[in-house]
Structures are given as C-alpha cells and as structure tokens.
ZADO-1210 file (C-alpha; in nm, 4 decimals, padded with zeros to 6 digits):
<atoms>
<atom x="-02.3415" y="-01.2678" z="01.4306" code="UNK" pos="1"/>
<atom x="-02.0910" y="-01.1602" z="01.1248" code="UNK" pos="2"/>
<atom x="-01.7979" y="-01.3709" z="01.1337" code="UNK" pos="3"/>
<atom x="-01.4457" y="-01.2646" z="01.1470" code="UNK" pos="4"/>
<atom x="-01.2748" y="-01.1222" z="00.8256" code="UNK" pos="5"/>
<atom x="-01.1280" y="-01.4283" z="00.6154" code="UNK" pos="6"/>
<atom x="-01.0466" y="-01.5019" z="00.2401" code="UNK" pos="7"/>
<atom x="-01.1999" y="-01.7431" z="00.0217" code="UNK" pos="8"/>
<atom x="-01.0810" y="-02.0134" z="-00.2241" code="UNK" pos="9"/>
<atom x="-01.2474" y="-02.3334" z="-00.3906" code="UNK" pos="10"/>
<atom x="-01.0275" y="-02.6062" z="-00.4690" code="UNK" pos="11"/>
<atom x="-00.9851" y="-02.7928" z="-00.7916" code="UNK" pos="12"/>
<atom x="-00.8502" y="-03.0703" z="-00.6945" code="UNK" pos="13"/>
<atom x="-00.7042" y="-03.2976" z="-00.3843" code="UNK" pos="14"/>
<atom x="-00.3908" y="-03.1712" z="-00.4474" code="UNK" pos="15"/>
<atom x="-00.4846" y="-02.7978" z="-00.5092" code="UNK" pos="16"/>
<atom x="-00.6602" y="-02.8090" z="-00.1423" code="UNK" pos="17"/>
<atom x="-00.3865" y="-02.9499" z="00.0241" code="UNK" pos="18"/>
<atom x="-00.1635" y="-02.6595" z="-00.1438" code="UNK" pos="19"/>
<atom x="-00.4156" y="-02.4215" z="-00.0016" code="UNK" pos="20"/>
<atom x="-00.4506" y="-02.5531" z="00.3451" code="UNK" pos="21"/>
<atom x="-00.0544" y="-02.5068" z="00.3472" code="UNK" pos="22"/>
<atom x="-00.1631" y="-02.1116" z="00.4141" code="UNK" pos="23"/>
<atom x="-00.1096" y="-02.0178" z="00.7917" code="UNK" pos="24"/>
<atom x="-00.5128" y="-02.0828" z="00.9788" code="UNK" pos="25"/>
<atom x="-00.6627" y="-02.2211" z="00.6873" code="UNK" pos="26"/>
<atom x="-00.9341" y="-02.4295" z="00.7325" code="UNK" pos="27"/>
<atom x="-01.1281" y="-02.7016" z="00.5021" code="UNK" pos="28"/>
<atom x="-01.5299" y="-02.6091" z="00.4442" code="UNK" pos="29"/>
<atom x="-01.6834" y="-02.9028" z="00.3596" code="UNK" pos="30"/>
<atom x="-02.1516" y="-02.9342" z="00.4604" code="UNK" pos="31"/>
<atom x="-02.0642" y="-02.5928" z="00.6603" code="UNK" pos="32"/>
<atom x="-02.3049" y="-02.7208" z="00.9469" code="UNK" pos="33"/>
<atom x="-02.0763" y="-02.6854" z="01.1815" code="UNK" pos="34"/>
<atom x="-01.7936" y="-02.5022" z="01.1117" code="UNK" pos="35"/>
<atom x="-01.9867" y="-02.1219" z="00.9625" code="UNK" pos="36"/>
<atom x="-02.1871" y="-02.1263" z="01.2653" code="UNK" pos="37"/>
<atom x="-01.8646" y="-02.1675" z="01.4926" code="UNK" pos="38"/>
<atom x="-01.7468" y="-01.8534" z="01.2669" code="UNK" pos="39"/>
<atom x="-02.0268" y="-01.6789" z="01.3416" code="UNK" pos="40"/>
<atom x="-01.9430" y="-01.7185" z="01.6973" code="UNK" pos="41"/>
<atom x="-01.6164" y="-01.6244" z="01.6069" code="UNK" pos="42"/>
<atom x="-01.5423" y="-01.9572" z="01.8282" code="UNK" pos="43"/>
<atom x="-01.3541" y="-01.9919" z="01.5133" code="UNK" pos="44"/>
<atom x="-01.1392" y="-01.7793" z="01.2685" code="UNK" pos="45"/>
<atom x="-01.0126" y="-01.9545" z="00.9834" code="UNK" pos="46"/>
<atom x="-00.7933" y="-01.6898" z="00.7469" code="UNK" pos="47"/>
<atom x="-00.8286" y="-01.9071" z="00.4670" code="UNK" pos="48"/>
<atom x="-01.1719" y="-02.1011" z="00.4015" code="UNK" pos="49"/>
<atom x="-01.0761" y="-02.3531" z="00.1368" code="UNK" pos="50"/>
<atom x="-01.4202" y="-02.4976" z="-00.0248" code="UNK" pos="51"/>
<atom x="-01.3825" y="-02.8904" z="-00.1029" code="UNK" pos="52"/>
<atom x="-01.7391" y="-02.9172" z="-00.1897" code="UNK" pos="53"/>
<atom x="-01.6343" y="-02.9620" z="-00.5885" code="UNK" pos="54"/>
<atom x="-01.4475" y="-03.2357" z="-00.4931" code="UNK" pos="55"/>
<atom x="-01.7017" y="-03.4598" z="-00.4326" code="UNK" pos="56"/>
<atom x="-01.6513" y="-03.6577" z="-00.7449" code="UNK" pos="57"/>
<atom x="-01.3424" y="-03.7749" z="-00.5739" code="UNK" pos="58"/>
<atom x="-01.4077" y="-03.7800" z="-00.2266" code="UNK" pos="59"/>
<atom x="-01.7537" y="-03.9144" z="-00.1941" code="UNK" pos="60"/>
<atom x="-01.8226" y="-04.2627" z="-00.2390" code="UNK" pos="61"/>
<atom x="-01.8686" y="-04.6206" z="-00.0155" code="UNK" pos="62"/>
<atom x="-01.6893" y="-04.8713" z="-00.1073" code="UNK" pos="63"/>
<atom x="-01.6542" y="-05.2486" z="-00.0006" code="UNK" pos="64"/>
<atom x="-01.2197" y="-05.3213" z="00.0657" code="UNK" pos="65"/>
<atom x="-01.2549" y="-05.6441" z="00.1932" code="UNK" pos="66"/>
<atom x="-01.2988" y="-05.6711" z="00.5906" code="UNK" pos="67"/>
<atom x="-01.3817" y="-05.2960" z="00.5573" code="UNK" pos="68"/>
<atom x="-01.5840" y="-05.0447" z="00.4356" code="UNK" pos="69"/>
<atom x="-01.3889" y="-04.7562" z="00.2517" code="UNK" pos="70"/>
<atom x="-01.5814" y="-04.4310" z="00.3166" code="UNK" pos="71"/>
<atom x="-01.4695" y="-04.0771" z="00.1042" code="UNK" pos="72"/>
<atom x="-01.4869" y="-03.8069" z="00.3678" code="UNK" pos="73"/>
<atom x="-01.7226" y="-03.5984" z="00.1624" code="UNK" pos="74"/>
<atom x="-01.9648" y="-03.8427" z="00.1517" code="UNK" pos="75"/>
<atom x="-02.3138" y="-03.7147" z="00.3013" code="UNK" pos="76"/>
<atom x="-02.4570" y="-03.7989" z="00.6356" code="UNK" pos="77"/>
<atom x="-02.7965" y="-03.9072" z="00.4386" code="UNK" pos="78"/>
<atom x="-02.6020" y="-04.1229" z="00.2002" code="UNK" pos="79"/>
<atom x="-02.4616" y="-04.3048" z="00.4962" code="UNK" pos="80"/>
<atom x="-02.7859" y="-04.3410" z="00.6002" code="UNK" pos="81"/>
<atom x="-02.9210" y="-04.4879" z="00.3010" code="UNK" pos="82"/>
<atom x="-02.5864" y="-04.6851" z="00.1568" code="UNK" pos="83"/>
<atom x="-02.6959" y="-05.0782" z="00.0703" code="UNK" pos="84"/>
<atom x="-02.3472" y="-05.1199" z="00.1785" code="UNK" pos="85"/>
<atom x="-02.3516" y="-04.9546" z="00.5304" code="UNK" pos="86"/>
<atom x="-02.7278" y="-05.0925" z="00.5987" code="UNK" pos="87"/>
<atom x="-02.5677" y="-05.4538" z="00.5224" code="UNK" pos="88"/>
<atom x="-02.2273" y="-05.4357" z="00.6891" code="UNK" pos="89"/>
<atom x="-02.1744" y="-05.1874" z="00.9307" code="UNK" pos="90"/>
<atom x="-02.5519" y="-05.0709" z="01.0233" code="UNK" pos="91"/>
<atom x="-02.4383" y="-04.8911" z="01.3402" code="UNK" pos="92"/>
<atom x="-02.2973" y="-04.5752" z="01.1379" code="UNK" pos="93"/>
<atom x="-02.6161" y="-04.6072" z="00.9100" code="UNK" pos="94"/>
<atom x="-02.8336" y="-04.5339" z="01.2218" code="UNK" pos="95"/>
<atom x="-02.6125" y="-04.2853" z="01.3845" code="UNK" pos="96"/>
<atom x="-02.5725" y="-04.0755" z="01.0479" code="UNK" pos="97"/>
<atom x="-02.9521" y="-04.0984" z="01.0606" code="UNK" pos="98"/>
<atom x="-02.9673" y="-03.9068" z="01.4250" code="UNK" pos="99"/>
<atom x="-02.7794" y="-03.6177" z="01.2929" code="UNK" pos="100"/>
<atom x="-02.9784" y="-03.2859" z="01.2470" code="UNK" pos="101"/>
<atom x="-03.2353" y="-03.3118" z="01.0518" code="UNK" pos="102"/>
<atom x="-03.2937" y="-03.3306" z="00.6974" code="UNK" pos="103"/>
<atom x="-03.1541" y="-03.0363" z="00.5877" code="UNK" pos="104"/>
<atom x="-02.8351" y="-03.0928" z="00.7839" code="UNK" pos="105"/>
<atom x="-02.7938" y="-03.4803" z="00.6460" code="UNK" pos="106"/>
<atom x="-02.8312" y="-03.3703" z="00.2910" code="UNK" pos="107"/>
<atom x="-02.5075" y="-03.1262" z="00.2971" code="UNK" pos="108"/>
<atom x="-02.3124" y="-03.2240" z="00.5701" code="UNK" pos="109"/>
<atom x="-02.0653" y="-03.4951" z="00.5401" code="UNK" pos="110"/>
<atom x="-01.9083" y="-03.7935" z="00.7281" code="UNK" pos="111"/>
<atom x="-01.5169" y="-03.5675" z="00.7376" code="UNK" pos="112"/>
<atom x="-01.6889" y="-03.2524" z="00.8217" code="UNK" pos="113"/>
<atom x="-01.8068" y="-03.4329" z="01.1208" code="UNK" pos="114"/>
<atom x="-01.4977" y="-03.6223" z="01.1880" code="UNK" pos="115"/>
<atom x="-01.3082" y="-03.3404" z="01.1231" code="UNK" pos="116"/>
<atom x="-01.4746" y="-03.0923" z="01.3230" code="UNK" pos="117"/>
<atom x="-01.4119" y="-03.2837" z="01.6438" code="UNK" pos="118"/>
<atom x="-01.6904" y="-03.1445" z="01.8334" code="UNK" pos="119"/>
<atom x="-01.7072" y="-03.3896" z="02.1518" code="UNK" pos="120"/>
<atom x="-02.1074" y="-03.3833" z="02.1392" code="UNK" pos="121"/>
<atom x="-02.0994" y="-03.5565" z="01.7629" code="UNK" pos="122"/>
<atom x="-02.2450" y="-03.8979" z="01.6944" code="UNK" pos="123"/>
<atom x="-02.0150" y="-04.0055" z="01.4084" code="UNK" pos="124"/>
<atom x="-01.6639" y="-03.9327" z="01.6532" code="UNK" pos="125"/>
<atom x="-01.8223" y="-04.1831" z="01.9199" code="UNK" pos="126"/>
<atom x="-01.9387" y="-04.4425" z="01.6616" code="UNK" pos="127"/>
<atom x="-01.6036" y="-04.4636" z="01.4558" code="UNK" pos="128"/>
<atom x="-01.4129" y="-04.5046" z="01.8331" code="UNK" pos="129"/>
<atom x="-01.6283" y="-04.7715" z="01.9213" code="UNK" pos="130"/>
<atom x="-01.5501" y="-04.9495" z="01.5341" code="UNK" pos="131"/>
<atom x="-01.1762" y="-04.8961" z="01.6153" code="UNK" pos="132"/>
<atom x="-01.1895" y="-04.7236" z="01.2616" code="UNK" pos="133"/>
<atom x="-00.8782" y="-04.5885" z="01.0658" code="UNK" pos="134"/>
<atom x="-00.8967" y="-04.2048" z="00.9084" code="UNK" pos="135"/>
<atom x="-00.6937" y="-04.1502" z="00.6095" code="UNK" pos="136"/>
<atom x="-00.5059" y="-03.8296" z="00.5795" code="UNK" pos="137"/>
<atom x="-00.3677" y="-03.6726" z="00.2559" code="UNK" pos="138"/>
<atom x="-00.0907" y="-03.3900" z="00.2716" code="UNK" pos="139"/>
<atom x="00.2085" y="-03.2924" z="00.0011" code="UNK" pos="140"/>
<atom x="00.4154" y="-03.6137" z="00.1441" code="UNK" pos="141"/>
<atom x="00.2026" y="-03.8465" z="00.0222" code="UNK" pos="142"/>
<atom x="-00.1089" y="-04.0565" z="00.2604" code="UNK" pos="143"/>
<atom x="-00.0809" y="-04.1480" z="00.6229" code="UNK" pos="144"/>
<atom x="-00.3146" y="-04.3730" z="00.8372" code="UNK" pos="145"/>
<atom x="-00.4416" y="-04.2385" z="01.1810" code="UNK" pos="146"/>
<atom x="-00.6216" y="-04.5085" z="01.4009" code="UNK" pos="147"/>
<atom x="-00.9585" y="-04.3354" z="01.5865" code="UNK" pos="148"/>
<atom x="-00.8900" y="-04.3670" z="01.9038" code="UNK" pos="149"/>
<atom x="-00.5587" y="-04.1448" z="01.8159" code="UNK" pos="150"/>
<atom x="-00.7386" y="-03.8573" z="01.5626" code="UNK" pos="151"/>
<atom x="-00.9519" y="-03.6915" z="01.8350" code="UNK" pos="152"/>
<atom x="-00.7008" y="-03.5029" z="02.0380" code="UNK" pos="153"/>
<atom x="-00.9419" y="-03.2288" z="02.2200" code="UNK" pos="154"/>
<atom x="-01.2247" y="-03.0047" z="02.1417" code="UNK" pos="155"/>
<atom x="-01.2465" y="-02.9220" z="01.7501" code="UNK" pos="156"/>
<atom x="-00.8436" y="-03.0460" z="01.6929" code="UNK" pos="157"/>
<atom x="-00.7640" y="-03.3519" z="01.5638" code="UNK" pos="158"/>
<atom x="-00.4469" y="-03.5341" z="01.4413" code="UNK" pos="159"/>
<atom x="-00.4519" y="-03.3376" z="01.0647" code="UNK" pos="160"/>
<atom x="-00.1739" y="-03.1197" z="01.0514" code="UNK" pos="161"/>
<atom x="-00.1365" y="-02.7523" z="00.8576" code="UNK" pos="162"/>
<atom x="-00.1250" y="-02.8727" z="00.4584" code="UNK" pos="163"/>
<atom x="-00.3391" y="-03.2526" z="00.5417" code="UNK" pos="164"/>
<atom x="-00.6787" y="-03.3226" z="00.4320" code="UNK" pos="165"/>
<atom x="-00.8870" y="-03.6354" z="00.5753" code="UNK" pos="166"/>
<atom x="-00.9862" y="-03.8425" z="00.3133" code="UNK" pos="167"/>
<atom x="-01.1112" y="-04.1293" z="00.4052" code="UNK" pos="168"/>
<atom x="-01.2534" y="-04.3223" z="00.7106" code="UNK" pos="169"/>
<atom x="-01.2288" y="-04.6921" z="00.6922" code="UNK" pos="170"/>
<atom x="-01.4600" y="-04.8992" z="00.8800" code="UNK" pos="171"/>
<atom x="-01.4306" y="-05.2393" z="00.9915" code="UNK" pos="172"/>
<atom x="-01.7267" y="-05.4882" z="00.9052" code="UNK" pos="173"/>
<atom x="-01.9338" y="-05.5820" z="01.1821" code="UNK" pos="174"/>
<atom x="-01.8435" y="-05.9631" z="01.1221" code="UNK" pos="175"/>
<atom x="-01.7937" y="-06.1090" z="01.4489" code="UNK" pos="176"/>
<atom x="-02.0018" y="-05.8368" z="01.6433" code="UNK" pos="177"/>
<atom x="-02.3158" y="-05.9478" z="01.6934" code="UNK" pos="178"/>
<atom x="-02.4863" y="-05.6731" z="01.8689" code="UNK" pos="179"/>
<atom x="-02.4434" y="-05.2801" z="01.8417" code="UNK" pos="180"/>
<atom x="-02.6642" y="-05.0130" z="01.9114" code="UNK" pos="181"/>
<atom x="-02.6232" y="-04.5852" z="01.9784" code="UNK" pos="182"/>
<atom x="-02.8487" y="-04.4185" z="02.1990" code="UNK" pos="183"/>
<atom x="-02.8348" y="-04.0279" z="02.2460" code="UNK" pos="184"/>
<atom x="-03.0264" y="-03.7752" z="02.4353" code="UNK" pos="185"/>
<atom x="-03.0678" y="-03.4208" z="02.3413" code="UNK" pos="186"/>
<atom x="-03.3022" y="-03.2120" z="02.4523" code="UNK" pos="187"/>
<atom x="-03.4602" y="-03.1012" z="02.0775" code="UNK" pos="188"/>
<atom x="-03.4817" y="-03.2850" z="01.7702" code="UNK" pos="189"/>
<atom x="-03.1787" y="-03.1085" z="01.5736" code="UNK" pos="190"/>
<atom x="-02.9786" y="-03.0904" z="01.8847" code="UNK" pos="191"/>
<atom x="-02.6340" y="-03.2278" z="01.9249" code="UNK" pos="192"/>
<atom x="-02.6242" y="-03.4801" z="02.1723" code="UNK" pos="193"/>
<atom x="-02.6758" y="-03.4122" z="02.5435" code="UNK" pos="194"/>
<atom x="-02.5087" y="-03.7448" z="02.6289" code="UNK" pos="195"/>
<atom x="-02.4366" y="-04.0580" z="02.3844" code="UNK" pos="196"/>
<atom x="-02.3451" y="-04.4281" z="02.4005" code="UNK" pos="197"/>
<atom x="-02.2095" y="-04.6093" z="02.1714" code="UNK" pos="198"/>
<atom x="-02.1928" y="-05.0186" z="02.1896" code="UNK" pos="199"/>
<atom x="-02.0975" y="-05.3289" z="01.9840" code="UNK" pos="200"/>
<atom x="-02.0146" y="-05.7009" z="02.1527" code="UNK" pos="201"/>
<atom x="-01.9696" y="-06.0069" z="02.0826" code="UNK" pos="202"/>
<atom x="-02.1438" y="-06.2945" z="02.2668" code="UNK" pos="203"/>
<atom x="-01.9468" y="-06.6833" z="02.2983" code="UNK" pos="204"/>
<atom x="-02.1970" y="-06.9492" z="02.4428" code="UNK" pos="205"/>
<atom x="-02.4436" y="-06.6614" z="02.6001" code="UNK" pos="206"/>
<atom x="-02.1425" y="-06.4953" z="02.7654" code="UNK" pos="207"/>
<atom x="-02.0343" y="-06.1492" z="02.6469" code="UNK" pos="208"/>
<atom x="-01.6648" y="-06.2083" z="02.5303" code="UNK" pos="209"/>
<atom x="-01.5616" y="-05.8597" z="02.3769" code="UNK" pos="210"/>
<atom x="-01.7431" y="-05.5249" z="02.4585" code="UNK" pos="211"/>
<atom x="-01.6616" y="-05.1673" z="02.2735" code="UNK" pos="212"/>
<atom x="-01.8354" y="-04.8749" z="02.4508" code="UNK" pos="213"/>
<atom x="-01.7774" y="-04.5157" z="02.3419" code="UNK" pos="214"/>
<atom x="-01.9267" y="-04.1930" z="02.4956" code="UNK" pos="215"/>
<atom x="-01.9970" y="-03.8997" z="02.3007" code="UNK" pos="216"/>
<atom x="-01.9972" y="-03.5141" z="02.5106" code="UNK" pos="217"/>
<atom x="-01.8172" y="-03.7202" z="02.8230" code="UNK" pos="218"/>
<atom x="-01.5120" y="-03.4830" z="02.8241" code="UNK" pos="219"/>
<atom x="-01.2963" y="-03.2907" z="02.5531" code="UNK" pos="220"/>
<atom x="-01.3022" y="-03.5866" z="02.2870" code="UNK" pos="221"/>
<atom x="-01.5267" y="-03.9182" z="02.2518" code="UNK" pos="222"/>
<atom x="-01.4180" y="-04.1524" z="02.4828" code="UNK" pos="223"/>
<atom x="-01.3673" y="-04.5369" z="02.5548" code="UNK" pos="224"/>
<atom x="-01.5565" y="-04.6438" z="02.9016" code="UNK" pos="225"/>
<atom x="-01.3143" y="-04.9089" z="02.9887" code="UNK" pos="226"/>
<atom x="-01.4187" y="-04.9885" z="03.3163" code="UNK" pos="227"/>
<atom x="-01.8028" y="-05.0539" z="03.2058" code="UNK" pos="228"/>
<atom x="-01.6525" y="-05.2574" z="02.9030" code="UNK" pos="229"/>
<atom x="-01.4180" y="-05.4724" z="03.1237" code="UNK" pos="230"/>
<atom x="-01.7457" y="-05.5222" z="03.3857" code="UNK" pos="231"/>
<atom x="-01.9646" y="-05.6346" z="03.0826" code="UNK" pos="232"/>
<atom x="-01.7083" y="-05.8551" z="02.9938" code="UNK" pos="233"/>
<atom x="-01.6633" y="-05.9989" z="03.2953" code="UNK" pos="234"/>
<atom x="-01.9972" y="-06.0104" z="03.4854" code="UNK" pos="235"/>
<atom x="-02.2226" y="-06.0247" z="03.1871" code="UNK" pos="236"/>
<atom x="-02.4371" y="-05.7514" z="03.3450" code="UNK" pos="237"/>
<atom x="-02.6011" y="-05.4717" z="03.1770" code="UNK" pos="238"/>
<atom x="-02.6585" y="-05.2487" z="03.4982" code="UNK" pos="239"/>
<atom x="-02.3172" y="-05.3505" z="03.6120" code="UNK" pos="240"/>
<atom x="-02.1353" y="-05.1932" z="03.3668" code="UNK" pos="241"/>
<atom x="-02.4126" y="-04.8875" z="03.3255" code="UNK" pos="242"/>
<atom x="-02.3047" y="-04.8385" z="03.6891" code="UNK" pos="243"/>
<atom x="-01.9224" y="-04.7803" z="03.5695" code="UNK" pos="244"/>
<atom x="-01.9348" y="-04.6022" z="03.2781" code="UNK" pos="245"/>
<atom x="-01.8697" y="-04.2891" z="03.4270" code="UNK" pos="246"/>
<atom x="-01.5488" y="-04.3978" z="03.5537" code="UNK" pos="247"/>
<atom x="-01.2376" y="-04.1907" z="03.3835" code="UNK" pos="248"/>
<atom x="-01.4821" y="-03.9085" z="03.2151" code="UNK" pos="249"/>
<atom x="-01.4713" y="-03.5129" z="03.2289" code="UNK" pos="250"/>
<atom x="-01.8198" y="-03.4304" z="03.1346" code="UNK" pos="251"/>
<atom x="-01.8890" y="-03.0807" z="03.1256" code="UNK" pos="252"/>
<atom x="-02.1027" y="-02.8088" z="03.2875" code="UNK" pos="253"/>
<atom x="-02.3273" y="-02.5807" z="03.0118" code="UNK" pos="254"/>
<atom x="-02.6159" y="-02.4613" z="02.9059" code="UNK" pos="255"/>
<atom x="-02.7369" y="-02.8260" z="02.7891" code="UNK" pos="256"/>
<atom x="-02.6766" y="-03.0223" z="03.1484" code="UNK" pos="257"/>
<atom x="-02.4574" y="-03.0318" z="03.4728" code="UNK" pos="258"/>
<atom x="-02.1674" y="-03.2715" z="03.4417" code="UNK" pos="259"/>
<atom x="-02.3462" y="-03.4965" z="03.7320" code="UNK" pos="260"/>
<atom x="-02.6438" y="-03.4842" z="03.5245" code="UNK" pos="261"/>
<atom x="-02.4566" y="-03.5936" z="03.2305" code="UNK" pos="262"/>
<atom x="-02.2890" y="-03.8917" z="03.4021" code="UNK" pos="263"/>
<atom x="-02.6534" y="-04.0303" z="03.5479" code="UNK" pos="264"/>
<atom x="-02.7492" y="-04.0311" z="03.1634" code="UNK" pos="265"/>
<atom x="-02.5022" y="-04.1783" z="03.0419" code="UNK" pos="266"/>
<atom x="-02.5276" y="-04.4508" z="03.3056" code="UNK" pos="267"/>
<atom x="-02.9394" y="-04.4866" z="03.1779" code="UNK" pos="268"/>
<atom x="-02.8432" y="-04.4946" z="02.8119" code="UNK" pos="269"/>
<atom x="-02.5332" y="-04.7328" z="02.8474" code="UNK" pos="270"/>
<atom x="-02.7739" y="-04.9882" z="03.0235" code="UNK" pos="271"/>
<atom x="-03.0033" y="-04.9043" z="02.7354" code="UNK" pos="272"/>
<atom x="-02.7797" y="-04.9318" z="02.4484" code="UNK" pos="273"/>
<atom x="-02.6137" y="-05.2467" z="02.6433" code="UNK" pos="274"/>
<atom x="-02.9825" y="-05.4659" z="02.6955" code="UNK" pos="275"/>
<atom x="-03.0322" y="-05.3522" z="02.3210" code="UNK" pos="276"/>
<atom x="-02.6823" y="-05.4751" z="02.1855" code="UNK" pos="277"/>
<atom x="-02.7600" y="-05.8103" z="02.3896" code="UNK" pos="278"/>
<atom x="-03.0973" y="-05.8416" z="02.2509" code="UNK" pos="279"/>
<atom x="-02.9803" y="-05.8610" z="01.8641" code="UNK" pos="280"/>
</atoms>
C-alpha cells in the first residue's frame, strides 16, 4: 500500500517540533512501528510528518525523581527493557516493553510512540493505567500534566492537542505494591495483543488491601476492571474477580477474535496474572 500524499520535516529541537505540529493534521513520527503502517492503510493521513527522532538527546533518558521514575518519551522499548532503574523499581513496564514486537520493533520504537499512538491492543497504554502514571505534555504555553487514566480518550486520540508534544511519562515506584504481573495473548509472536491484563496489589496480613487491574484491546481505550478489582479486594479470590472482569468492557469483533471470545480470555488471563501477582 502507498500512503496518502504528505510533506516532510525533521525537527531541531523541542521547540521547533512543537512549532511544526502547530500545522493543520500534523502528526509526530517517532520508531514509525505503528504509525507508517497505519499510513499505508491510509487508516491515517497526517499532512505534516514531523520527525523527532534527532531529538533523542533530549527526550530519551530514565531517570530516578524521587517516588517516581521520570521516563523521556523517546526512550526505546528495549531500553525499558534493559534500564537498571526500571528492572529495580518499576519491573512491570520492564517486562511489558519486553512483549512488544520483536527485536527489531524494540530497538526503534519508543515508550511515546506507543503512548501516543493510542492503539487499544498496546501493552505500554494498559501498564501505565494500571501505575496510575502521569504523561507530560509540551506545547508553545509552556508544560502541562495529564494523569493516565485521562490521556487515552478513544482509538489512536489522546489528550495532546494540535501544537503539544508528550514528553515524558512519569511512573510511580512500585513501593508499597508487592505483586504485579501482565499477561497477553496474541495469536503470533510479533502480534499486538489479542487480549491483556494488567495487575499490581498490595497484600496487609495475607489479605489483598488495594488491587489495580487494567485491560488492554477491551474496548476503544485501555481500561480499569473495577468490578474484578473491588471483588479481589474484598473476597481475596483470584477466580472471583477473573469472573468480573468483563464487567463495563466493549471488546470488539475482528479478524483477531469475537468480542465473547475476548471477554472468556480475559477472564483466564486476569485469574492468571491475579494467582501470579499473589504469588510474589
């Protein structure tokens, strides 16, 4: 497929890509893992494509800021993967970054792309839900926090405006979490995932006392499954709250599964990722 006519500029700076992304449809190219196969598609048709790989010198880096971890949005899924930083404090995004594509893909594409891109059916979206994690967003005004669970807002649009770039993610330490785990299924090894569960708790005298469970490809944007966090909470069950974690999704029919199909998985890998977060 030949994608859809659009111009092409690299950016020099922060400042010069926010200028650019000012333009009417422009759109930030970051791995290009995503997004130039969507154009190929023509599922999407950027007029502007403004290149922020040569800004990696600013925008890629881990860093520790206190009771979190600060992330630069270019920074690469396998550096995630490999970060002494991540491993230590916040392993769940270590692992996940480590489920994405396959080699090729973790080596160019990068923790914003995938953030940014807001496909439903990505593993970093979910994970960063479940963390409660903040996204910082850069336009001609000056910076502006966005909390996770507010940044997704459907399929492929999120909370940056026309003229904003995303950053930054900030993650939260695991600290007082003492169990996490993501499962995923997809039916080929580079696949995006069919179904995925994300989970961290906490556990007070062998009782589960707070529960964070996020489903990736469960309807238009990751999601929170309330009602199988509020059961594991309360009836310190794994298959209890597998059997509600359904509850309040939109999972889709496609060529991948049948949204019944899609709820019965994520009801085997909540229980899953649930006996595996208890286990730690």
């Amino acid at each position: 497929m030949i994608p859809a006519r659009f111009e092409y500029e690299s950016a020099s700076s922060v400042d010069h890509a926010i200028e650019l992304l000012g333009a009417d449809d422009a759109q930030a190219l970051a791995g290009g893992h995503s997004l130039i196969p969507a154009m190929k598609l023509r599922a999407a048709r950027p007029s502007l494509l403004v290149d922020i790989g040569p800004l990696r010198g600013d925008l890629a880096y881990v860093r520790d800021a206190g009771e979190q971890l600060a992330i630069g949005a270019l920074t690469r899924h396998a550096d995630l993967e490999r970060d002494p930083l991540v491993q230590e404090h916040c392993p769940i995004v270590s692992f996940a970054a480590g489920l994405i594509g396959d080699p090729q893909v973790r080596h160019r594409g990068t923790i914003g792309g995938s953030l940014g891109h807001a496909d439903p059916a990505g593993d970093l979206p979910a994970v960063v839900l479940a963390l409660g994690a903040e996204l910082v967003v850069r336009g001609s005004g000056g910076e502006r926090t966005v909390s996770a669970g507010e940044f997704f807002r459907g399929v492929w649009e999120t909370a940056v405006e026309p003229g904003e770039l995303l950053v930054e993610v900030r993650v939260p330490k695991l600290g007082t979490w003492t169990g996490w785990s993501y499962k995923k299924y997809r039916r080929r090894a580079i696949d995006w995932a069919t179904v995925g569960v994300a989970v961290l708790l906490t556990r007070d005298n062998g009782s589960v006392r707070d529960a964070r469970i996020a489903l990736a490809c469960m309807g238009g944007t990751p999601l929170r499954a309330s009602a199988a966090e509020e059961a594991l909470t309360s009836a310190d069950a794994a298959g209890a709250a597998a059997e509600r974690i359904g509850e309040g999704t939109a999972p889709s029919d496609d060529v991948a599964a049948s949204a019944e199909f899609r709820t019965h998985l994520a009801s085997v890998l909540g229980r899953r990722a649930i006996e595996e977060a208890l286990a730690r």
